[in-house]
C-alpha positions as CSV (number, residue, x, y, z in Angstrom):
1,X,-4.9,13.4,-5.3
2,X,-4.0,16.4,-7.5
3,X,-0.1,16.1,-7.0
4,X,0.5,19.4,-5.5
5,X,2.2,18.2,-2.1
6,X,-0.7,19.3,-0.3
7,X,-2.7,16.6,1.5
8,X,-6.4,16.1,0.7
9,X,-9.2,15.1,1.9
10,X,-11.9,12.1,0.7
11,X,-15.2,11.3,1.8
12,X,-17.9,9.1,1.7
13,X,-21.5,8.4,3.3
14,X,-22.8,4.9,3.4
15,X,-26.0,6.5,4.3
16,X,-26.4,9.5,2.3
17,X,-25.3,9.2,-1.5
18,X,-23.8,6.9,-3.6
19,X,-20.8,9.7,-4.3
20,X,-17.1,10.1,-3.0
21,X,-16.5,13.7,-2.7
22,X,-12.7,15.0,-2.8
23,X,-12.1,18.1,-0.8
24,X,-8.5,19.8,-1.9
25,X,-6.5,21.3,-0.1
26,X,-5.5,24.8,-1.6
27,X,-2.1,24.8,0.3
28,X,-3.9,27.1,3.3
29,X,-5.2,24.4,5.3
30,X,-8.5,25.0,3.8
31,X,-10.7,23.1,1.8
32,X,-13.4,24.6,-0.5
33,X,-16.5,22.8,-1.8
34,X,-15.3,19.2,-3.1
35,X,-15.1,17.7,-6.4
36,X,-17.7,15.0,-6.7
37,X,-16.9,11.4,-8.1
38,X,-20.1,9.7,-9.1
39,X,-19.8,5.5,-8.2
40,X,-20.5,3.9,-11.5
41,X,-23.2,1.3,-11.5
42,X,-22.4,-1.7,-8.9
43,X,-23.8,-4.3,-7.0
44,X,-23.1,-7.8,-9.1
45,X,-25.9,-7.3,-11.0
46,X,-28.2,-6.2,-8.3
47,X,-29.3,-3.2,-10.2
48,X,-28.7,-0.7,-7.1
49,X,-26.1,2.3,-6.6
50,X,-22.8,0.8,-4.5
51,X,-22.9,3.1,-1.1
52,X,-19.3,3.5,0.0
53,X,-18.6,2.1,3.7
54,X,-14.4,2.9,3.1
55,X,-11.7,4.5,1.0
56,X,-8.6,4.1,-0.3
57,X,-5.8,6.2,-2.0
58,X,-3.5,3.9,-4.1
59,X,-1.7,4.1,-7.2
60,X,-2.9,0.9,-8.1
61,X,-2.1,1.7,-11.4
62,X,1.5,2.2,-10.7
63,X,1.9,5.5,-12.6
64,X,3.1,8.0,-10.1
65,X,-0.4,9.4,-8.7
66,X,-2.7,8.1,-6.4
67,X,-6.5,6.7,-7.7
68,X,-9.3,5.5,-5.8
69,X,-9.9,2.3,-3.9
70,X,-14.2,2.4,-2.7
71,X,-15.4,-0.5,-0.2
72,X,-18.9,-0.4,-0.8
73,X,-22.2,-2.6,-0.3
74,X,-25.6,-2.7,-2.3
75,X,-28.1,-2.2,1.0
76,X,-31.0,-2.8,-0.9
77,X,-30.0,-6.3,-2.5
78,X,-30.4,-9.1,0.0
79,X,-27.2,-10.5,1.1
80,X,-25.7,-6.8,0.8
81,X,-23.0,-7.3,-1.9
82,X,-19.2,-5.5,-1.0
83,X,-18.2,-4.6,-4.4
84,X,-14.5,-3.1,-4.2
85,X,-14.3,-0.5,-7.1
86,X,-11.0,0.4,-8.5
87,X,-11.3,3.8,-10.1
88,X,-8.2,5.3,-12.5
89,X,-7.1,9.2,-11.3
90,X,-7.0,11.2,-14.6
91,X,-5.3,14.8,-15.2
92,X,-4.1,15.1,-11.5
93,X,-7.6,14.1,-10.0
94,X,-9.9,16.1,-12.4
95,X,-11.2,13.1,-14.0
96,X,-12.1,9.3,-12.8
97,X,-13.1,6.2,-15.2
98,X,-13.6,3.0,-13.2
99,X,-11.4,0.2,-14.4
100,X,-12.6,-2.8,-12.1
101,X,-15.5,-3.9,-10.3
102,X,-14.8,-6.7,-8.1
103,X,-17.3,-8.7,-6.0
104,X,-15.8,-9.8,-2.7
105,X,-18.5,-11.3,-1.0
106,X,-22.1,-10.6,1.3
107,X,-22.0,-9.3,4.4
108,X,-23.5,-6.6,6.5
109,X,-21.1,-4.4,6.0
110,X,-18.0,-4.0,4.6
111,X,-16.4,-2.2,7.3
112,X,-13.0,-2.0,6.7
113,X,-10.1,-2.3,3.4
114,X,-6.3,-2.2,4.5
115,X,-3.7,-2.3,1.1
116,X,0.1,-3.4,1.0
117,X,2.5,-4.9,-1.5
118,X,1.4,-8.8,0.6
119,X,3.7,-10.8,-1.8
120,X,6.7,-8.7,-2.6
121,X,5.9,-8.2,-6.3
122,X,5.7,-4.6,-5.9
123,X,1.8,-4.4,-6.6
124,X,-0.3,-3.4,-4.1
125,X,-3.0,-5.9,-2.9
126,X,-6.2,-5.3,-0.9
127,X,-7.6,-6.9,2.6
128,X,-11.1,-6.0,2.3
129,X,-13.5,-6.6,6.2
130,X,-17.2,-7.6,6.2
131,X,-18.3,-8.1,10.0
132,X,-16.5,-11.4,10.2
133,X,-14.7,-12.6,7.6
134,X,-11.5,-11.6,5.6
135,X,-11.3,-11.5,1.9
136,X,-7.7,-11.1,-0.3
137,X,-7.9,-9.2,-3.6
138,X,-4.3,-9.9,-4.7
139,X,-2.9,-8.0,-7.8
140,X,-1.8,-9.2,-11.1
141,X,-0.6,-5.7,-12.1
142,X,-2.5,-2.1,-12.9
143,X,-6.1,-2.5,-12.2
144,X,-5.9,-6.5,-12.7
145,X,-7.1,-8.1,-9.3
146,X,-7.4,-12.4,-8.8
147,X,-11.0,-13.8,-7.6
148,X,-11.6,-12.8,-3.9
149,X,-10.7,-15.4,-1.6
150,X,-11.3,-15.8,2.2
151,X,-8.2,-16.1,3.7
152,X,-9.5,-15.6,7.7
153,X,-13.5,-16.3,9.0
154,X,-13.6,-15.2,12.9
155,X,-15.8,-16.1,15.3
156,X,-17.0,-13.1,16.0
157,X,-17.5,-9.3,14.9
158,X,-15.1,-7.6,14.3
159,X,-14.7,-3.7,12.1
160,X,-11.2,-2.9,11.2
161,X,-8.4,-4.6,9.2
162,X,-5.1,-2.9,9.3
163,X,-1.3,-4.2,8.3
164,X,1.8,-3.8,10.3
165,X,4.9,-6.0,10.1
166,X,4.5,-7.7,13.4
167,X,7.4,-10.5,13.3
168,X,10.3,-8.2,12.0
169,X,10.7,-9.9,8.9
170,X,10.0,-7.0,6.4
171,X,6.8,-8.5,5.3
172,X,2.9,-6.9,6.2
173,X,0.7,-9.0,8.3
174,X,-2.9,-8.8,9.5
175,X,-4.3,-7.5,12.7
176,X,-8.2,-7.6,13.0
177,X,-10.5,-5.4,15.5
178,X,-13.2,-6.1,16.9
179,X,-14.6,-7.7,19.7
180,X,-11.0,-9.9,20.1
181,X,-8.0,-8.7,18.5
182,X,-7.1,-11.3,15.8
183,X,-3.1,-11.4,14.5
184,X,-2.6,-13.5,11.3
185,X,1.5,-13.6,10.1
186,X,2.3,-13.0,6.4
187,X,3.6,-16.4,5.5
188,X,4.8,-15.8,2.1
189,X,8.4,-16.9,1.2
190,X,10.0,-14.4,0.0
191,X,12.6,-15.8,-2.4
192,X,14.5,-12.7,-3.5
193,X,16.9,-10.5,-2.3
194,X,16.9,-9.4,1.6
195,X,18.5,-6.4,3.5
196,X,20.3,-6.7,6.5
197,X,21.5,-3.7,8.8
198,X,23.1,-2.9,12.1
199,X,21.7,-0.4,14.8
200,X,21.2,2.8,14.0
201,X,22.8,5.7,16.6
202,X,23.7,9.3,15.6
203,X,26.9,9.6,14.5
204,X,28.0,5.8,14.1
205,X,29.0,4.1,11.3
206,X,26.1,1.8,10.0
207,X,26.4,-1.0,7.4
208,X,23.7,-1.8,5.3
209,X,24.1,-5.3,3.3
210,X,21.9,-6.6,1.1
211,X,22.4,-10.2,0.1
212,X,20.8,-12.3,-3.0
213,X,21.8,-9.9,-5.8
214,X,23.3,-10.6,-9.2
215,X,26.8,-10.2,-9.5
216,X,27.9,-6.7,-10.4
217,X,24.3,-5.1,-10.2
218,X,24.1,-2.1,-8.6
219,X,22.0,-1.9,-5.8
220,X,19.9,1.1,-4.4
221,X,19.8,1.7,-0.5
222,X,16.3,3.8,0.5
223,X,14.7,5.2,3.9
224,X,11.8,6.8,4.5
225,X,11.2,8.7,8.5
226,X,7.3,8.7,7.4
227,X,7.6,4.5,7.4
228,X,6.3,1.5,6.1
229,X,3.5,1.9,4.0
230,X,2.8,2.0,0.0
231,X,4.6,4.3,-2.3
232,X,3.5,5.9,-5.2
233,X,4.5,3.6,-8.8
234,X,8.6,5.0,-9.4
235,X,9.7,5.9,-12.6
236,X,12.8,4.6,-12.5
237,X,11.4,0.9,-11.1
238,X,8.9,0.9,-14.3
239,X,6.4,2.1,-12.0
240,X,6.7,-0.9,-9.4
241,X,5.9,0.5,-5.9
242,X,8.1,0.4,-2.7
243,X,7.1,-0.5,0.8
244,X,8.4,2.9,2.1
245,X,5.8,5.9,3.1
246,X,6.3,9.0,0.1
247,X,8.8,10.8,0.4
248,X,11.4,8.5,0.6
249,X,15.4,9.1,0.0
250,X,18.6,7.5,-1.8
251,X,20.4,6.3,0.7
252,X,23.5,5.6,-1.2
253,X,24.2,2.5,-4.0
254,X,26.6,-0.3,-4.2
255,X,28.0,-2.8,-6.7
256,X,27.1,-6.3,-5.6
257,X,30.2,-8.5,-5.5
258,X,30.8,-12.1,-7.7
259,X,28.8,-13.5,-4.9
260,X,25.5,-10.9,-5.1
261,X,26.4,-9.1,-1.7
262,X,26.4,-5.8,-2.1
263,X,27.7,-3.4,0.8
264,X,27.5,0.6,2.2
265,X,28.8,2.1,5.1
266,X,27.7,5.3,6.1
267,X,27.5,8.2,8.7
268,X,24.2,8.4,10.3
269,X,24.4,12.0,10.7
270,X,24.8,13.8,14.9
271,X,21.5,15.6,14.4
272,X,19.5,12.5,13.4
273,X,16.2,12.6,14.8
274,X,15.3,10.6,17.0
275,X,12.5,8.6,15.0
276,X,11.8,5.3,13.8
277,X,13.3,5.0,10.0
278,X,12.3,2.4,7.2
279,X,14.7,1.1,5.0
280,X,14.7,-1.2,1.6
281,X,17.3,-1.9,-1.3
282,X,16.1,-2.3,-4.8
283,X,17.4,-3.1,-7.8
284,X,17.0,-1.5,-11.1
285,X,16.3,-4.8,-13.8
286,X,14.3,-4.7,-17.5
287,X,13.5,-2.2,-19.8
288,X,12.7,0.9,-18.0
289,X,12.5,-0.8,-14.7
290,X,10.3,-3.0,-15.7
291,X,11.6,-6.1,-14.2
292,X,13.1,-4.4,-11.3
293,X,13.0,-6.2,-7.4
294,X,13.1,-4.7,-3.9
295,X,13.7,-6.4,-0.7
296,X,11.5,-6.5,2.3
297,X,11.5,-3.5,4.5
298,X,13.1,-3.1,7.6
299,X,12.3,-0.5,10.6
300,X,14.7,0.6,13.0
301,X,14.6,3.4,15.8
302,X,17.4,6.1,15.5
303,X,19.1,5.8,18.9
304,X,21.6,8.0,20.6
């Protein structure tokens, strides 16, 4: 939270207070007494304090540091409101100012958020749990969120939404957990540019291709060992996010030819470790990045 390189720590007590406490980490492994975010009034009008039931660390606003993302229900209303609060970090998690107060739906509880870029536009949306139904907040951009929508209603309970990219295509999916484990696939077409690679061995050549380019753009080749997962916003993209765990590296670029492929060949280094790698190709488009477009991921093991 405070942009220091050191993870740190957030927490939250449905049953205790209405506050998120941040614990940081002073680069020892320990944390001394946390910094306390106060909830600001919730509930869709219920007149209660929010309680938090789960958190999230997202730079939903896409400027390079990570704000808050609080689950929470009103207990004392009487269908028990989840209101997802979206709260802006200031001066390197020293400061919070809510920017949105969205009301998902009533449930028990709202057990559960999971957050990934859903529709490729490189905002980050939110999958928010009650006990048995699943709501989509999908992003406009910065704190700006479309009316909740209930994209899955189970049977029964379940606790814990969580993404994964379960077909190979480069695009999150669903799983839900709970009493059955529930799979629902990521449908959206993805229109735009796509990456294509071979397998990945130490020592080989690999060719990375992506395809769908304008002709003569350059295009950026990225991995990240820690994943798939959301970014931090990147300068350089106008603060667009990737679908690769921070930190991520350059790769390498190319120039994509009259027909918008663009090609690298490289050396996967001897000494590669043997760990699964995510890759993506973006490319630089607008003002500042502004308009700029990445493909869907892909994951790969590094082989011998």
């Amino acid at each position: 939270m405070s942009l220091d390189n050191y993870s740190d720590y957030l927490y939250g007590w449905k049953l205790r207070s209405s506050d998120v406490r941040i614990f940081w980490n002073d680069g020892t492994g320990a944390f001394p007494d946390g910094h306390r975010v106060h909830l600001p009034y919730g509930g869709g009008g219920y007149g209660e304090d929010p309680m938090p039931t789960s958190l999230l660390a997202l730079d939903i606003e896409g400027d390079g540091d990570p704000d808050l993302v609080v689950g929470s229900v009103v207990p004392q209303a009487p269908t028990q409101p989840i209101v997802v609060l979206t709260i802006e970090n200031r001066f390197e998690g020293t400061q919070f100012i809510e920017r949105g107060e969205h009301l998902v739906g009533s449930a028990i509880s709202s057990a559960s958020m999971s957050a990934g870029d859903l529709d490729t536009d490189g905002d980050i949306d939110l999958l928010v749990k009650g006990r048995r139904d699943v709501w989509l907040l999908e992003s406009n951009d910065n704190f700006s969120f479309q009316p909740a929508r209930t994209i899955l209603t189970l049977p029964t309970s379940g606790w814990v939404v969580t993404l994964a990219d379960l077909d190979g295509n480069g695009q999150f999916d669903a799983l839900d957990g709970g009493e059955n484990l529930t799979v629902f696939v990521n449908v959206t077409l993805h229109e735009g540019p796509t990456l294509e690679h071979g397998t990945i061995k130490r020592g080989q050549s690999l060719a990375l291709t992506c395809r769908g380019a304008q002709p003569h753009e350059q295009v950026h080749f990225l991995y990240s060992t820690g994943g798939a997962g959301n970014s931090l916003g990147v300068s350089q993209l106008g603060y667009r996010t990737l679908d690769l765990v921070d930190p991520f590296h350059l790769i390498g670029s190319a120039v994509a030819d009259v027909n918008g492929v663009a090609e690298l060949t490289i050396t996967v280094p001897p000494n590669a470790p043997l760990t699964t790698v995510a890759m993506q190709a973006v490319i630089r488009r607008g003002p500042g990045g502004v308009d700029s477009i990445k493909t869907p991921f892909r994951t790969d093991r590094v082989s011998e």
